[in-house]
ZALUM-248980 format. One record per residue: chain; residue number from 1; x, y, z of N, C-alpha, C, O in turn. Coordinates in nm, 4 decimals. Each point is the difference from the previous one (the first is absolute). Layout:
<nodes>
> ch:i:n.xx:n.yy:n.zz:ca.xx:ca.yy:ca.zz:c.xx:c.yy:c.zz:o.xx:o.yy:o.zz
> A:NUM:X:Y:Z:X:Y:Z:X:Y:Z:X:Y:Z
...
</nodes>
This chain:
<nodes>
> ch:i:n.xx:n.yy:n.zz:ca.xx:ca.yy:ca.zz:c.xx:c.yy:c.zz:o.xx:o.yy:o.zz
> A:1:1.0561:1.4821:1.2456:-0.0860:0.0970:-0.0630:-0.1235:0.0197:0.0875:-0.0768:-0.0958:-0.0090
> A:2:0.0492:0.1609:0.0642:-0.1136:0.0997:0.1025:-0.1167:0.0576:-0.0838:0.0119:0.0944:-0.0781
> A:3:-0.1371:-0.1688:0.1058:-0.0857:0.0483:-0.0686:-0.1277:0.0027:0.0587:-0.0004:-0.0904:0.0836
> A:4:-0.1248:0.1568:-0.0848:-0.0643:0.0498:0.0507:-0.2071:-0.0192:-0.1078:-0.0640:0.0858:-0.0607
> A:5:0.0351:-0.2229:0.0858:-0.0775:-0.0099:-0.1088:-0.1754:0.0513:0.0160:-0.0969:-0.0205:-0.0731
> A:6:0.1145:0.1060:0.2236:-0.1154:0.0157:0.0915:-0.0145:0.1581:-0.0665:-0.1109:0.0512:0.0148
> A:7:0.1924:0.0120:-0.0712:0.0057:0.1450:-0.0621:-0.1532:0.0594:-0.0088:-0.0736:-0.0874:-0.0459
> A:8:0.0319:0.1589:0.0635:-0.1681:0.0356:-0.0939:0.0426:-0.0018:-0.1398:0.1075:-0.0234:-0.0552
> A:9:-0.2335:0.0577:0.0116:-0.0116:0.0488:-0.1433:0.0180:0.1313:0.0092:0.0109:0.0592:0.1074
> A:10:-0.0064:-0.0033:-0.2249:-0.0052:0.1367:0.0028:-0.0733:-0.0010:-0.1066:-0.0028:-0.1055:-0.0634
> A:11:-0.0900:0.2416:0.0060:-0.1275:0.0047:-0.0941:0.0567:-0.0335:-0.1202:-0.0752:-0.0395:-0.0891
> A:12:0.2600:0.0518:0.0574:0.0711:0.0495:-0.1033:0.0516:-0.1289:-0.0336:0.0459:-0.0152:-0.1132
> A:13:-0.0463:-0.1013:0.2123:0.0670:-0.1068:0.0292:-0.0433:-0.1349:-0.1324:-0.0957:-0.0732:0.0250
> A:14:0.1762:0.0529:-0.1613:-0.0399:-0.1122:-0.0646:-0.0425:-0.1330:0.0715:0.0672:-0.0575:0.0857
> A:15:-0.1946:0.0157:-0.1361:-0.0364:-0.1310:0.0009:0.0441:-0.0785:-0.0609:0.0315:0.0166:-0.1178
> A:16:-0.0118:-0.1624:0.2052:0.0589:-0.1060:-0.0870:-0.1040:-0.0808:-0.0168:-0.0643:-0.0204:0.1029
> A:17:0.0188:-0.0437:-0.2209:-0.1192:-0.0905:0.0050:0.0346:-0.1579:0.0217:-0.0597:-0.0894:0.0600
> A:18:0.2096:0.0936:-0.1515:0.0710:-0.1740:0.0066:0.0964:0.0148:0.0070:0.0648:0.0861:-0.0595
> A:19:-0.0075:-0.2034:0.1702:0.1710:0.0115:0.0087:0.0162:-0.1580:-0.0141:-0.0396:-0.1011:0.0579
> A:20:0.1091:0.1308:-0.1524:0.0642:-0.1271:-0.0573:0.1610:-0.0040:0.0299:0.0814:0.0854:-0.0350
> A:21:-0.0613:-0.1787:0.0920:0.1616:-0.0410:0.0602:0.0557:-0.1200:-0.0381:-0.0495:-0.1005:0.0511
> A:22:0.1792:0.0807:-0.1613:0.0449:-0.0753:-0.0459:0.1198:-0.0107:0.0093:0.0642:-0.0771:-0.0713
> A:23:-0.0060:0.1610:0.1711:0.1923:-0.0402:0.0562:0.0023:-0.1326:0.0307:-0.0791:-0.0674:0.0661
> A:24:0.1949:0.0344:-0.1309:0.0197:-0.1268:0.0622:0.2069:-0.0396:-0.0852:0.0728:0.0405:-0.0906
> A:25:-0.0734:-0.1371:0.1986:0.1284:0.0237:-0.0627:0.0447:-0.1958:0.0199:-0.0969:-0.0332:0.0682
> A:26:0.1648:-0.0736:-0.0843:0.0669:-0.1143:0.0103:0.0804:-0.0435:0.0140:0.0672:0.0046:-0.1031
> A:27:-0.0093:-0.0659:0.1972:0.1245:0.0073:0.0657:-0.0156:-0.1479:0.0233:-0.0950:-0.0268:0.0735
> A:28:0.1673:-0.0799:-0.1194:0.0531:-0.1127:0.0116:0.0438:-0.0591:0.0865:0.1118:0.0390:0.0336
> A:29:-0.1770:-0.1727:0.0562:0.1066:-0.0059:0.0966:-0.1099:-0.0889:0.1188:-0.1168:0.0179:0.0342
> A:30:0.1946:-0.0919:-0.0063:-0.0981:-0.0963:0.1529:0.0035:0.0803:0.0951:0.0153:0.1220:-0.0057
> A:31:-0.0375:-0.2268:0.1495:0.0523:0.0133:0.0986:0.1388:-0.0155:0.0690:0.0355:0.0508:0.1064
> A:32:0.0310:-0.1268:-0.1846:0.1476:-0.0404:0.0196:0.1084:0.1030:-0.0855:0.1203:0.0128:0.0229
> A:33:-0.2127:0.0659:-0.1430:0.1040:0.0604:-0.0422:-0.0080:0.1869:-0.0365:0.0851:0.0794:-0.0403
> A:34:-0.2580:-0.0621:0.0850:-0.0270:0.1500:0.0084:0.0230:0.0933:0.0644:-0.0730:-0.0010:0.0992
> A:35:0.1446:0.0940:-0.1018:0.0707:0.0959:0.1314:-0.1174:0.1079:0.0130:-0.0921:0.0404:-0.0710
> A:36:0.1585:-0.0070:0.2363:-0.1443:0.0523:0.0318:-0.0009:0.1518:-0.0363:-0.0968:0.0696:0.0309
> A:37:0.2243:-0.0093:-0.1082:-0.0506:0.1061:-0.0517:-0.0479:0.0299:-0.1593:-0.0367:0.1040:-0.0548
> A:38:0.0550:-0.2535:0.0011:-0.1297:-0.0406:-0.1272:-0.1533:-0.0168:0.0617:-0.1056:0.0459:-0.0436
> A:39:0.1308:-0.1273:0.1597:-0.1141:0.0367:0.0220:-0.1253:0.0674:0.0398:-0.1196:-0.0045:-0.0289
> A:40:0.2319:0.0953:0.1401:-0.0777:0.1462:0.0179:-0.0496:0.0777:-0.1651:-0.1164:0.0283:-0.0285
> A:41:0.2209:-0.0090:-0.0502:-0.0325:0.0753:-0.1460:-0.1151:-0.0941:-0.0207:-0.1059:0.0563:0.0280
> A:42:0.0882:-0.1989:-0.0734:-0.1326:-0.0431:-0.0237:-0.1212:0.0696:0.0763:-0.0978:0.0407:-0.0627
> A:43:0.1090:-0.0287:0.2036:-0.1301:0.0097:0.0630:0.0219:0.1488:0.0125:-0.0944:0.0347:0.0710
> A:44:0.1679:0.0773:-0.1005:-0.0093:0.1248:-0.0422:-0.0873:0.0713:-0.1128:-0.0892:0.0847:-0.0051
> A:45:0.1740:-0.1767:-0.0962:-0.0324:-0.0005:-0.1338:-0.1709:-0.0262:-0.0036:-0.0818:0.0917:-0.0067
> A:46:0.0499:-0.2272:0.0123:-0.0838:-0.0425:-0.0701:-0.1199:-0.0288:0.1132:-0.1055:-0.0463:-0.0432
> A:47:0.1215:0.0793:0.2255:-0.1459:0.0136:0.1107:0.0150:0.1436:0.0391:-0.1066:0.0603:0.0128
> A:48:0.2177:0.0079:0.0090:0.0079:0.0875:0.1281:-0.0675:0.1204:-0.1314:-0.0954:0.0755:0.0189
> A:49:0.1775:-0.0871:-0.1504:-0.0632:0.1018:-0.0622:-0.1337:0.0458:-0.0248:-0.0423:0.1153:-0.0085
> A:50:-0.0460:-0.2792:-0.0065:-0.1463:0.0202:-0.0033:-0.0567:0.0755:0.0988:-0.0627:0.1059:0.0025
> A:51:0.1155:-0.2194:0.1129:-0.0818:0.1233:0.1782:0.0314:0.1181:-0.0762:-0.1011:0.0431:-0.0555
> A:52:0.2146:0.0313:0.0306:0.0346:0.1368:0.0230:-0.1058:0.0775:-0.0669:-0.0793:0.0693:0.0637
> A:53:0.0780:-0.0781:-0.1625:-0.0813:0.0192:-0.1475:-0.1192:-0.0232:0.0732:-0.0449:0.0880:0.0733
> A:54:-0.0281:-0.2323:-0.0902:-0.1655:-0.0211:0.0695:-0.0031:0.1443:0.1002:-0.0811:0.0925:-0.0050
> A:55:0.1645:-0.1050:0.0693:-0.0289:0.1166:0.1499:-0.0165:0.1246:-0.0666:-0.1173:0.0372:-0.0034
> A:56:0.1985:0.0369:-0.0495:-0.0048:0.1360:-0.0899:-0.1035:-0.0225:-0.0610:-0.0932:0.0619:0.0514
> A:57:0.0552:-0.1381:-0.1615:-0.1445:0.0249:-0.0739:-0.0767:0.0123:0.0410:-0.0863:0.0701:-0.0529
> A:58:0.0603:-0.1481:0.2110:-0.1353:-0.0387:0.0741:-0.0799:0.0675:0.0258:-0.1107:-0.0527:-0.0111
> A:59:0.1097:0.2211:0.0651:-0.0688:0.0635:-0.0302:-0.0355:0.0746:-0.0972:-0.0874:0.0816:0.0293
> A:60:0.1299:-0.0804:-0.1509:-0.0154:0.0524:-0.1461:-0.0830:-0.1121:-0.0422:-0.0715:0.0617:-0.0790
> A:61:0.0284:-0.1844:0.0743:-0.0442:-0.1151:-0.0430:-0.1267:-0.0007:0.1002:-0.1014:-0.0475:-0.0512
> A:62:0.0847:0.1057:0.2284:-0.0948:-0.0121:0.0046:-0.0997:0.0892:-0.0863:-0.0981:-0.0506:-0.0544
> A:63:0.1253:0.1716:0.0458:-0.0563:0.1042:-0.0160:-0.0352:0.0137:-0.1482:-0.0664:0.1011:-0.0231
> A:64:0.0989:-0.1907:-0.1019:-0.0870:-0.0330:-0.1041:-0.0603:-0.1361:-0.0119:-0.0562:-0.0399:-0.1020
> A:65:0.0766:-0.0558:0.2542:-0.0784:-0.1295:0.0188:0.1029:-0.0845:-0.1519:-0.0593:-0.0455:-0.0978
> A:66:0.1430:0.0435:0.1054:0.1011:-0.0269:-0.1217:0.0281:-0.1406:0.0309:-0.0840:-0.0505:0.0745
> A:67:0.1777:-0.0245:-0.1108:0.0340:-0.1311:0.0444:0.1774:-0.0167:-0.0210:0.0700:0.0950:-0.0352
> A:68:-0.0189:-0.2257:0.0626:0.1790:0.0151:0.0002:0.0070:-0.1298:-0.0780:-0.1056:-0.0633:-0.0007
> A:69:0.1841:0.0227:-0.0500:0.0127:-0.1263:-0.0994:0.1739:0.0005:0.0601:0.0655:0.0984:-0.0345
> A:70:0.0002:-0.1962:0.1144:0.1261:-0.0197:-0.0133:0.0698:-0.1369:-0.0955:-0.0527:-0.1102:-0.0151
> A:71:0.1594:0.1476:-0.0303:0.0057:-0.1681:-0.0663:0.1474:-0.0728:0.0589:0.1204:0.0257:-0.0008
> A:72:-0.2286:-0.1512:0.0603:0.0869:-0.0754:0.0643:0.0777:-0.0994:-0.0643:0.0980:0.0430:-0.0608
> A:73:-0.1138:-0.1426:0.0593:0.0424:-0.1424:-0.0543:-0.0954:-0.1445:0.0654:-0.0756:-0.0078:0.0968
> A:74:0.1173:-0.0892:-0.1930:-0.0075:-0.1116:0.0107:0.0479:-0.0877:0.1111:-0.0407:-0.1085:0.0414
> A:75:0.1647:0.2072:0.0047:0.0781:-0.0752:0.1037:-0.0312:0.0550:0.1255:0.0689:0.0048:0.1019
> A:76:-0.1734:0.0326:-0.1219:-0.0778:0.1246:0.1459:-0.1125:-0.1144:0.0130:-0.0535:0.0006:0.1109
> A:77:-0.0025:-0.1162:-0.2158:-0.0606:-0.0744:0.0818:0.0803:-0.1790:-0.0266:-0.0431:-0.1053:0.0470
> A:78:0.1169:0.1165:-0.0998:0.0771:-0.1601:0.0457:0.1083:0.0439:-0.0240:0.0250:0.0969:-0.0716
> A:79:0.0685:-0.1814:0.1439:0.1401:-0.0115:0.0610:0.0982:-0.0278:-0.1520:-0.0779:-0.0195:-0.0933
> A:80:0.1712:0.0155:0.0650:0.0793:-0.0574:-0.0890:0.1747:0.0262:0.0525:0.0408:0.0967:0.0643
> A:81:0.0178:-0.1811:-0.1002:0.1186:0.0015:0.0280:0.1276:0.1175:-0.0072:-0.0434:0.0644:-0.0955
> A:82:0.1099:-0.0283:0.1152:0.1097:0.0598:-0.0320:-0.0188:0.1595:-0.0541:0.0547:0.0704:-0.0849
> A:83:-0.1682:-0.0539:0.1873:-0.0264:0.1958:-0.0019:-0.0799:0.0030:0.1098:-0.1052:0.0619:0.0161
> A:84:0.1750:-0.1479:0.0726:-0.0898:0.0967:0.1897:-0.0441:0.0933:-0.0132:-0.1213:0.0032:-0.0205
> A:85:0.2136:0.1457:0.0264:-0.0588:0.1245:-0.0229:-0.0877:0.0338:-0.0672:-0.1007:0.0418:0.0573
> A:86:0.1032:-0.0457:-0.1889:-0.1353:0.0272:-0.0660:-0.1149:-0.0572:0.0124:-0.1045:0.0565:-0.0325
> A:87:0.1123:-0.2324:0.1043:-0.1610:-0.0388:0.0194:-0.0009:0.0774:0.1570:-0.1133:0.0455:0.0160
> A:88:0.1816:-0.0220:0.0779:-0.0430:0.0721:0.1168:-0.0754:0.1379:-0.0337:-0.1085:0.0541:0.0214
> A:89:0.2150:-0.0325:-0.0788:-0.0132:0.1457:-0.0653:-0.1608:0.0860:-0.0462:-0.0522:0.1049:0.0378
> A:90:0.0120:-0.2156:-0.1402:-0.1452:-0.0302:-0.0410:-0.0990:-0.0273:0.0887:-0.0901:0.0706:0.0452
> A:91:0.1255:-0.2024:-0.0244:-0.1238:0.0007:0.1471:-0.0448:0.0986:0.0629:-0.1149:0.0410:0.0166
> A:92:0.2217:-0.0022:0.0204:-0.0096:0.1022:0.1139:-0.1101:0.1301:-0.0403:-0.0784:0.0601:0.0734
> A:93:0.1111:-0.0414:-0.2415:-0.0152:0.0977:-0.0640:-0.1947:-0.0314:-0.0136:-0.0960:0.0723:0.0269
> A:94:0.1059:-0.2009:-0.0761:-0.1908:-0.0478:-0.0096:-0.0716:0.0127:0.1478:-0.1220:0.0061:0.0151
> A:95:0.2176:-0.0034:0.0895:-0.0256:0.0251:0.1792:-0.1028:0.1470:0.0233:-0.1100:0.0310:0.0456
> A:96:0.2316:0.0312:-0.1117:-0.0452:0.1879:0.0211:-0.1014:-0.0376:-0.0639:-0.0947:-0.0285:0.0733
> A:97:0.0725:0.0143:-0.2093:-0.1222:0.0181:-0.0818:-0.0682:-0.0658:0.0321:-0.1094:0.0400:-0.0397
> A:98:0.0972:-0.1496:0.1065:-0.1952:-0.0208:0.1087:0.0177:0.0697:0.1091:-0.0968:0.0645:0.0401
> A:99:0.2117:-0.0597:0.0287:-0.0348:0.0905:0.1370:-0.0621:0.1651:-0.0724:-0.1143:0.0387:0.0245
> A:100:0.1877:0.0223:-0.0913:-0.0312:0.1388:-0.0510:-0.1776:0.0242:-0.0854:-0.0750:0.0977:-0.0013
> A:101:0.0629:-0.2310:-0.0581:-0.1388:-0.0213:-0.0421:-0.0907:0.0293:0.1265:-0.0967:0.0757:0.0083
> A:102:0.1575:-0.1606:0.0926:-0.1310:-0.0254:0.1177:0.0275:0.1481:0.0411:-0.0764:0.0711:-0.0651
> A:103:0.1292:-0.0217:0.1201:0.0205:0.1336:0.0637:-0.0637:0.1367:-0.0755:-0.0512:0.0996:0.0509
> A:104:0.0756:-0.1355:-0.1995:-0.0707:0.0609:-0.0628:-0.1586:0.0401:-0.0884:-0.0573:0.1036:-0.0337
> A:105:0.0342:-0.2357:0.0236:-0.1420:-0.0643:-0.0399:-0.1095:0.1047:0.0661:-0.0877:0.0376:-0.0778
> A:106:0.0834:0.0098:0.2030:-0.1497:0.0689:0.0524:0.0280:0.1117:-0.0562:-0.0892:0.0847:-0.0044
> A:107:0.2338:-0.0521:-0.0593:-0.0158:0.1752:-0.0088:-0.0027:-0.0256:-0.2407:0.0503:0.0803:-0.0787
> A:108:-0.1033:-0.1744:0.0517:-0.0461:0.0146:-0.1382:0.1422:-0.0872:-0.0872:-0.0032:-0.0168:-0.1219
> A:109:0.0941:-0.0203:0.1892:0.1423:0.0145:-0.0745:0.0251:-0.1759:0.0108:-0.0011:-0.0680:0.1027
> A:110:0.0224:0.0246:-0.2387:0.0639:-0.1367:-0.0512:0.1361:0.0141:-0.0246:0.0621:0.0896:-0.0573
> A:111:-0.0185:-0.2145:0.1213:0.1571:-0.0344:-0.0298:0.0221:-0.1390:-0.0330:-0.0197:-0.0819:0.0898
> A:112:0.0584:0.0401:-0.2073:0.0227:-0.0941:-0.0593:0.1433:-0.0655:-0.0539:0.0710:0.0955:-0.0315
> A:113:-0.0126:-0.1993:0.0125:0.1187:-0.0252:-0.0358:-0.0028:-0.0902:-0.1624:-0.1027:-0.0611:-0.0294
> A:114:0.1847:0.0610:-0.0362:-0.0014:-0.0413:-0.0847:0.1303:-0.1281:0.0177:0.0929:0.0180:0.0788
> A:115:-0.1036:-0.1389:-0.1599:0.1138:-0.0948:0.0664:0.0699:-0.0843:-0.1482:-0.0024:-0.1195:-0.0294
> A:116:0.0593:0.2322:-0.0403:0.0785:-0.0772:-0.0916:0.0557:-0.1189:0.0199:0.0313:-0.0304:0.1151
> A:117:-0.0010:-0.0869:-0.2547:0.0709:-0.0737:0.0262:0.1501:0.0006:-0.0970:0.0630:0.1040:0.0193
> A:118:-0.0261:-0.1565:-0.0737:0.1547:0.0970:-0.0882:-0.1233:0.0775:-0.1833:-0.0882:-0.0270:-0.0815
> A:119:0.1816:0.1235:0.1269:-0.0559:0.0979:-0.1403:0.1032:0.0736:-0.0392:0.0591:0.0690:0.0831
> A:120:-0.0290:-0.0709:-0.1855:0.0808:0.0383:-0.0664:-0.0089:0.1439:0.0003:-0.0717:0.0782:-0.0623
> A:121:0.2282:-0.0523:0.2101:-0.0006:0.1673:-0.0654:0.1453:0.0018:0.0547:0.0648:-0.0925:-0.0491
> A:122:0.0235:0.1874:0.1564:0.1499:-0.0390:0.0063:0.0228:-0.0451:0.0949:0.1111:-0.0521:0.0097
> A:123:-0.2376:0.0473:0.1529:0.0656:-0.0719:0.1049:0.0754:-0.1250:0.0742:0.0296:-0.0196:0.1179
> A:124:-0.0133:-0.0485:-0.2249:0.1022:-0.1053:-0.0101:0.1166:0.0136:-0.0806:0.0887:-0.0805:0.0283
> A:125:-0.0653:0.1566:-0.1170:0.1226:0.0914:-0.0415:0.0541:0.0736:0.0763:0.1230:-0.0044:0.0013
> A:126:-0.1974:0.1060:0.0968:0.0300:0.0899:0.0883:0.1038:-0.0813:0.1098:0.1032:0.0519:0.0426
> A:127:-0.1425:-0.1673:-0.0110:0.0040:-0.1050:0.1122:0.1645:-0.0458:-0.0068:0.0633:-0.0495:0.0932
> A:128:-0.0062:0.0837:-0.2464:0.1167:-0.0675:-0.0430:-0.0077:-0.1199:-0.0728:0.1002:-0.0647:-0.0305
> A:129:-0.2423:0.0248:-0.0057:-0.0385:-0.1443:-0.1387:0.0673:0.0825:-0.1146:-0.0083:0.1219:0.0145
> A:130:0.0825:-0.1730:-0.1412:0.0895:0.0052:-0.0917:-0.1335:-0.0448:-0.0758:-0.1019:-0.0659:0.0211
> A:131:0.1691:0.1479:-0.1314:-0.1441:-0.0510:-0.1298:-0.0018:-0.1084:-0.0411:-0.1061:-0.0443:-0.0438
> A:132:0.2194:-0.0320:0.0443:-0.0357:-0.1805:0.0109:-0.0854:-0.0505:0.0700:-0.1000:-0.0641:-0.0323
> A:133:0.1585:0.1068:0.1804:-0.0413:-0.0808:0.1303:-0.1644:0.0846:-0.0343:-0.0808:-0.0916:0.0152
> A:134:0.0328:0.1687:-0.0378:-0.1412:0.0713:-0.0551:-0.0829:-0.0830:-0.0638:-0.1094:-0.0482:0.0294
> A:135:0.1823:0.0395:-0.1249:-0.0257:-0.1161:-0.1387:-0.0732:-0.1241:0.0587:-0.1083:-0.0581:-0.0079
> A:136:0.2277:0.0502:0.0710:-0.0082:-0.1574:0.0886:-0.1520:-0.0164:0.0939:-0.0923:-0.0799:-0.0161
> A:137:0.1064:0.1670:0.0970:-0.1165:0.0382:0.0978:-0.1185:-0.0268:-0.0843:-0.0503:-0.1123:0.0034
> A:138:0.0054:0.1969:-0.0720:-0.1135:0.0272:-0.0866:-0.0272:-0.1328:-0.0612:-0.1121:-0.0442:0.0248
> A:139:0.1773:-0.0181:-0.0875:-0.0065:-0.1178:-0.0702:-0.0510:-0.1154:0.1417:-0.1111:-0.0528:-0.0013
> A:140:0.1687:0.0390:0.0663:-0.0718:-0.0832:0.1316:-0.0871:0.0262:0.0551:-0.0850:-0.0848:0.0270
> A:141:0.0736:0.2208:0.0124:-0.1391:0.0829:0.0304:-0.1391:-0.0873:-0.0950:-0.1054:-0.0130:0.0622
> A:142:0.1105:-0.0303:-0.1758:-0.1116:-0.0499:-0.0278:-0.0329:-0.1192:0.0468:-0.0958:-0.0636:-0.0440
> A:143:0.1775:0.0203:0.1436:-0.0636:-0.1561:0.0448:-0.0140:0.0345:0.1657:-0.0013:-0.0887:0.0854
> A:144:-0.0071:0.2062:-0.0610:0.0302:0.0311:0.1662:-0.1502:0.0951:0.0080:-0.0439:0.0198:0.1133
> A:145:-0.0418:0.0442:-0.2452:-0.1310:0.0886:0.0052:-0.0834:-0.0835:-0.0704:0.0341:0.0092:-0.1179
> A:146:-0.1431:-0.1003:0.1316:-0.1003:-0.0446:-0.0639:-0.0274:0.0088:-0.1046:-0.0236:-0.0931:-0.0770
> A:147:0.0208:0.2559:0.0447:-0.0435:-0.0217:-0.1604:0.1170:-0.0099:-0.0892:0.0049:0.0343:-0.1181
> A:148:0.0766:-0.0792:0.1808:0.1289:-0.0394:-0.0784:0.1105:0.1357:-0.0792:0.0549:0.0050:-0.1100
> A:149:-0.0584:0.0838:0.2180:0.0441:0.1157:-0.0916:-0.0023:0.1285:0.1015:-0.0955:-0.0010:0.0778
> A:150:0.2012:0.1303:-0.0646:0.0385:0.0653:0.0741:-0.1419:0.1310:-0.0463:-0.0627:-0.0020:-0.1059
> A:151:0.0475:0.0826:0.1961:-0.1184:0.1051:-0.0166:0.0970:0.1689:-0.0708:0.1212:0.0213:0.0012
> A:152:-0.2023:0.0434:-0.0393:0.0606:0.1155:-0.0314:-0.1059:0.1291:0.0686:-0.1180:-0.0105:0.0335
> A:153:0.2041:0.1261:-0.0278:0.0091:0.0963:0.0667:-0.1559:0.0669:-0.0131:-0.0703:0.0567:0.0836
> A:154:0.0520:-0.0842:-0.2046:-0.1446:0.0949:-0.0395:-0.1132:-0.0612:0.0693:-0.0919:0.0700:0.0426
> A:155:0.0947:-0.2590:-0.0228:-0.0984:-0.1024:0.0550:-0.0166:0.0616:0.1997:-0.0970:0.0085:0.0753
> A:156:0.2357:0.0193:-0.0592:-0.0020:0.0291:0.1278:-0.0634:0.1472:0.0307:-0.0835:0.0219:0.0877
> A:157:0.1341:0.0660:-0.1687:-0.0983:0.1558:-0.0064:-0.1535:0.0002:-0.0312:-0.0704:0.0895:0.0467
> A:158:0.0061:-0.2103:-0.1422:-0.1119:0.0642:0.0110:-0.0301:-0.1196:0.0892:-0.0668:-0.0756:-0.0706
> A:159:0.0841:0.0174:0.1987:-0.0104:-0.0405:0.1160:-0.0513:0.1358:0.1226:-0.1013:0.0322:0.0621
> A:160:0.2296:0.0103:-0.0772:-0.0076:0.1279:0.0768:-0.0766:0.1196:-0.0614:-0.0282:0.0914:0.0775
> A:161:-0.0086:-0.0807:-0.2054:-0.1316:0.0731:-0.0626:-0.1125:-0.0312:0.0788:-0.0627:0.0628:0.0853
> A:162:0.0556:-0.1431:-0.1205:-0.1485:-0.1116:0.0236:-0.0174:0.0455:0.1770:-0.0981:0.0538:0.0515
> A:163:0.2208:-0.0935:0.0123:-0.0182:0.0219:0.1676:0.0178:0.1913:0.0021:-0.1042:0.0201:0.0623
> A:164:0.1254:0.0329:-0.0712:-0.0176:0.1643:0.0194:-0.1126:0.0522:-0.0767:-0.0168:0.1219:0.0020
> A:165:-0.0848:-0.2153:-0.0878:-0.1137:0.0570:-0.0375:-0.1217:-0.0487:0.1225:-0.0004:-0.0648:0.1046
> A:166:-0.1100:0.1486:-0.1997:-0.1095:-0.0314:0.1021:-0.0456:-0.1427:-0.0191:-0.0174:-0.0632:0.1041
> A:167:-0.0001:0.0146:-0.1937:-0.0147:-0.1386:-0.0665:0.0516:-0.0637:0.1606:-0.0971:-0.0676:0.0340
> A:168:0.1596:0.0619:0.0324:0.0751:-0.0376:0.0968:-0.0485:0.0268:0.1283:0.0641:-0.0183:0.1035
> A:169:-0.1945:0.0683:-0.1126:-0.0138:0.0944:0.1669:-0.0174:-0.0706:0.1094:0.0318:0.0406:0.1119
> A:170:-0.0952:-0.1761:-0.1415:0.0013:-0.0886:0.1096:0.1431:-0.0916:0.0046:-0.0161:-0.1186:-0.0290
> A:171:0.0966:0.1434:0.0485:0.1516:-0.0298:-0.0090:0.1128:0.0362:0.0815:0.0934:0.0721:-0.0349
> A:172:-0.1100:-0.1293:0.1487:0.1096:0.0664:0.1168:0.0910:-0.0980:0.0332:-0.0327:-0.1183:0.0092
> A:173:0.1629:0.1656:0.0128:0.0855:-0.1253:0.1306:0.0241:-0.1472:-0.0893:0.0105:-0.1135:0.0465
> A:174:-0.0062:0.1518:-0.1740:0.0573:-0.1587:-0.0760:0.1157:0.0468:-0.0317:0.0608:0.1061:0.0136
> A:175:-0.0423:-0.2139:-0.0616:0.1574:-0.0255:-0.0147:-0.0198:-0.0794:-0.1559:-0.0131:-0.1214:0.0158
> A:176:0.0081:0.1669:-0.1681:-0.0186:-0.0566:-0.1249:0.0541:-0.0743:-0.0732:0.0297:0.0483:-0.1093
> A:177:0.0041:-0.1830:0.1322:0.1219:-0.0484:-0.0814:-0.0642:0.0021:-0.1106:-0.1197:-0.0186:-0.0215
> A:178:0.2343:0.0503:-0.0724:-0.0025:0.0653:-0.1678:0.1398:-0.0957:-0.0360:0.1074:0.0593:-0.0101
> A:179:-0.1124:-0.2089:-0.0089:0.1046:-0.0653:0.0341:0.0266:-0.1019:-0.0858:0.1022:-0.0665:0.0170
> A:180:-0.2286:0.0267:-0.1682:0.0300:-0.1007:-0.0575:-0.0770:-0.1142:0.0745:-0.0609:-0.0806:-0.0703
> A:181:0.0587:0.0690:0.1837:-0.0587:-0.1004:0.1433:0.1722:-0.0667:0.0153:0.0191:-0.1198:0.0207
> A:182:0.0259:0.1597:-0.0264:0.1167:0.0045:0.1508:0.0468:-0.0227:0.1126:0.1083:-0.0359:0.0463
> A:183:-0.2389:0.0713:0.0023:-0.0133:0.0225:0.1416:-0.0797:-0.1362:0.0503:-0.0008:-0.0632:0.1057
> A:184:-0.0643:0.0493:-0.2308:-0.0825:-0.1782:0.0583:0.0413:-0.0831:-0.0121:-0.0605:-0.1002:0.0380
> A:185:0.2373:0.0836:-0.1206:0.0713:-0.0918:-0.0733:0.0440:-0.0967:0.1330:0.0455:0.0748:0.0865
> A:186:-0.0446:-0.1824:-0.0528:0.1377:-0.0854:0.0486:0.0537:-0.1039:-0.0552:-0.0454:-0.1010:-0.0537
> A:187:0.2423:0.1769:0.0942:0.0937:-0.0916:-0.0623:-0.0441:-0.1534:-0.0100:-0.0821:-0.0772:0.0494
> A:188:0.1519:0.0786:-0.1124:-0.0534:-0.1924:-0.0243:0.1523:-0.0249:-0.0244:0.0409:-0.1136:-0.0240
</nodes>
């Protein structure tokens, strides 16, 4: 796909004030057993789309000094077993969003990430988890997030409220875990 994100404006041309980016998709699987055209779809899906997107908005976002909220994951800042792709995937994804922050910062424009940890919505259904194996997940999930218990969808949105308001203006180039504390946990 050929795209061109240097375009002018034109007088007629909509402003974007916030771009919020939440593709993402889960695909199962190590290093010993992930094929690499799961894993291209991971890093399609859930990095290459952001660049694409970040790039197209970028000048619509400078030009109302607007900001970008992408939402990454948990596994964009620690490792976990048996989904290579998606913690590469992520990383990579919290990468753009400080590089795109710094690049962007002198011309008025914040880019921020948000870093779920499991929340209940279908991307582990999507993945091929069975509403048992769901069941199952969720129920263990409370000894794997601190506060003993999986997050929901609305906790993670007004995350990304909170970061696309002004309330937020001094706010560039993080990366938010929204995770239960998750991310500070180690196995024992």
């Amino acid at each position: 796909m050929e795209h061109n994100a240097s375009k002018s404006l034109t007088p007629y041309t909509r402003v974007i004030d916030i771009l919020v980016h939440s593709a993402g998709i889960l695909i199962n699987g190590g290093i010993e057993t992930l094929s690499v055209p799961d894993y291209d779809k991971l890093m399609n899906i859930n990095t290459r789309s952001a660049f694409i997107l970040t790039q197209l908005c970028t000048p619509h976002i400078i030009a109302s000094k607007g900001n970008m909220v992408h939402v990454s994951s948990v596994t964009g800042l620690r490792s976990f077993p048996g989904v290579l792709g998606y913690c590469v995937s992520k990383a990579a994804l919290d990468m753009l969003v400080r590089c795109t922050a710094l690049d962007l910062a002198s011309k008025g424009v914040r880019v921020n990430a948000v870093n779920p940890g499991v929340i209940v919505t279908e991307v582990h259904k999507t993945s091929g988890m069975t509403e048992e194996a769901y069941a199952k997940f969720l129920e263990h999930c409370k000894t794997t997030h601190a506060l003993g218990r999986v997050g929901g969808a609305d906790e993670v949105a007004a995350l990304i409220g909170f970061l696309a308001s002004d309330e937020a203006s001094f706010i560039t180039g993080q990366t938010i875990a929204i995770d239960g504390g998750r991310s500070i946990m180690c196995p024992r």
